[in-house]
FIPANU-308385 format. One record per residue (C-alpha): residue number from 1; x, y, z. Coordinates in steps of 0.05 Angstrom, whole numbers, plus 5000, padded with zeros to 4 digits. Last residue first. Example, Ala and Ser with C-alpha at 12.3 -4.5 7.8 and 13.67 -1.06 7.14 Angstrom:
2
<node><k>2</k><u>5273</u><v>4979</v><w>5143</w></node>
<node><k>1</k><u>5246</u><v>4910</v><w>5156</w></node>
This chain:
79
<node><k>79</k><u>8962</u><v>5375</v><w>8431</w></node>
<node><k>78</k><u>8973</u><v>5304</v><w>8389</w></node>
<node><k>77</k><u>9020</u><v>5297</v><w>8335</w></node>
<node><k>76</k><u>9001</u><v>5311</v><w>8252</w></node>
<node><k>75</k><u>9025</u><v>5267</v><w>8209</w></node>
<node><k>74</k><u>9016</u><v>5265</v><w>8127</w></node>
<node><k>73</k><u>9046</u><v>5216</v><w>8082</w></node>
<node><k>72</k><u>9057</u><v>5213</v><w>8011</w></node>
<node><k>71</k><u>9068</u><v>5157</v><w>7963</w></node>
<node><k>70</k><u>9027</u><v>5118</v><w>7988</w></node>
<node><k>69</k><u>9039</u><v>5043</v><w>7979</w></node>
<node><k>68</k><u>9007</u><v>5005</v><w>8040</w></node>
<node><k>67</k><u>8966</u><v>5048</v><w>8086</w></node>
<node><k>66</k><u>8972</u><v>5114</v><w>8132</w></node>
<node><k>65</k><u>8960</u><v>5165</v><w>8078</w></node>
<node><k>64</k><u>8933</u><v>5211</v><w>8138</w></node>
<node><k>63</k><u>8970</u><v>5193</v><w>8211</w></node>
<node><k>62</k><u>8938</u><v>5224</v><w>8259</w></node>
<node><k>61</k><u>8982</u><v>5232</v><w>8322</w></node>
<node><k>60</k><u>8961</u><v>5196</v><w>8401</w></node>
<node><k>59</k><u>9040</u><v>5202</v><w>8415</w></node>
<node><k>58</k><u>9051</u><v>5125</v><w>8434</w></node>
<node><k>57</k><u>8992</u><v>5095</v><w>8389</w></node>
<node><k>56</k><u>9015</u><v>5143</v><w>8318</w></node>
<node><k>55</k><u>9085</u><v>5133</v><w>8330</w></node>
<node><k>54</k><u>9078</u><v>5055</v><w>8336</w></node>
<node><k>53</k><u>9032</u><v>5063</v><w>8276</w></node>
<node><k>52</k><u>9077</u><v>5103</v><w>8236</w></node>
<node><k>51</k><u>9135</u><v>5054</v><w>8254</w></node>
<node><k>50</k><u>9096</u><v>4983</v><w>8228</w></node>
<node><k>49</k><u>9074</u><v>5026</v><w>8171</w></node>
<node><k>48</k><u>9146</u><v>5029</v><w>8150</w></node>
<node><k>47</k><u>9153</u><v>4954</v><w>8160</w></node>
<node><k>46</k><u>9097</u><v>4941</v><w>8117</w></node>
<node><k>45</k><u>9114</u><v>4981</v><w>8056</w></node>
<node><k>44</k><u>9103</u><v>5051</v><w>8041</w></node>
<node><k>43</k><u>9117</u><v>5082</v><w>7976</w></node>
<node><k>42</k><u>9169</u><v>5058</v><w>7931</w></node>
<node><k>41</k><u>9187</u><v>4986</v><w>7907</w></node>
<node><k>40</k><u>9256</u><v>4993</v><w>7862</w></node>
<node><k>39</k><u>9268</u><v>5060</v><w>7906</w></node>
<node><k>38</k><u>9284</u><v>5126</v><w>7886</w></node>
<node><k>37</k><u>9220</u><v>5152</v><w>7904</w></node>
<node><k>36</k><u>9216</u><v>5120</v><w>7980</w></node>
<node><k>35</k><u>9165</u><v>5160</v><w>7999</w></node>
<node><k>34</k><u>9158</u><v>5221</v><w>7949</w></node>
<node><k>33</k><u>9121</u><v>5269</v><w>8005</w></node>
<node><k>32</k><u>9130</u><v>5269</v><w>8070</w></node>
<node><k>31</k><u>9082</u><v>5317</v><w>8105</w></node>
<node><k>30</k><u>9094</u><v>5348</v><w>8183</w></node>
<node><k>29</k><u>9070</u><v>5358</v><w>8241</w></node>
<node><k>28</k><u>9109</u><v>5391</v><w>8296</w></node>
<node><k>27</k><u>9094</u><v>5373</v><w>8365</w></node>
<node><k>26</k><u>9168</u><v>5375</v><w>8378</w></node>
<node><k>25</k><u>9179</u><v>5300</v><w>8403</w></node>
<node><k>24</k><u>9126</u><v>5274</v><w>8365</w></node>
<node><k>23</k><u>9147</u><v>5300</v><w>8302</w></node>
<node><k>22</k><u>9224</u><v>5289</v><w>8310</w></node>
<node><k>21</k><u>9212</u><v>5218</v><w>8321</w></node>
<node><k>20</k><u>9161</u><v>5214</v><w>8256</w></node>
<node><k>19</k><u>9211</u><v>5249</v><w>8220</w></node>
<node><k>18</k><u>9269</u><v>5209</v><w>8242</w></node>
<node><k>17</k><u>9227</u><v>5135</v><w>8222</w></node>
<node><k>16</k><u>9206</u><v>5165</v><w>8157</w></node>
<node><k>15</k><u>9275</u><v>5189</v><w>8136</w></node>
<node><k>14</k><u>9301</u><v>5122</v><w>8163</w></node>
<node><k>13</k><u>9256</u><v>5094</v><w>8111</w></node>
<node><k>12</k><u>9292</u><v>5102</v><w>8050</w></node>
<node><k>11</k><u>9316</u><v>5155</v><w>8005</w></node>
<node><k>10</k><u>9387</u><v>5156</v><w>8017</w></node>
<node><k>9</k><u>9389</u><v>5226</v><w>8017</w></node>
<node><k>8</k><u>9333</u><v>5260</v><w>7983</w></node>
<node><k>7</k><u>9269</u><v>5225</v><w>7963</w></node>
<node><k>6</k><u>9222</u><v>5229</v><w>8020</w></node>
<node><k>5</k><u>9221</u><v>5308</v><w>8009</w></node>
<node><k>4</k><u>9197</u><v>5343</v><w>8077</w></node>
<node><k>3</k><u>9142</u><v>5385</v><w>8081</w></node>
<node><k>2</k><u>9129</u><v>5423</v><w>8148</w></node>
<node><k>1</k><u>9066</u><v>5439</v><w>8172</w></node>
């Protein structure tokens, strides 16, 4: 599993969005940890879950820490 730090770079949610892609295009799961850190609201929010759910349905992945606020995510792609 690969651990990625949510905080680096701009520290948003196109660090979510790319590591979901990459995920389900490699099979490779990975944890992102410090969501948003930087952020005046940090974690999750709805528009973030709106991608791990799309990723989860189109590449049948488990998404743990899936929910509104976490501050760490883990997603691990279908066989």
């Amino acid at each position: 599993m690969i651990t990625i730090d949510g905080s680096e770079g701009e520290g948003g949610g196109q660090i979510l969005r790319t590591s979901l892609t990459l995920s389900l295009a490699t099979g490779q799961a990975f944890r992102l940890d410090r969501i948003r850190a930087g952020r005046q609201k940090p974690g999750l929010l709805r528009q973030h879950l709106t991608a791990v759910e799309a990723a989860r349905s189109i590449g049948n992945a488990e998404a743990i820490g899936a929910t509104l606020d976490p501050r760490r995510l883990n997603s691990v792609p279908a066989k």
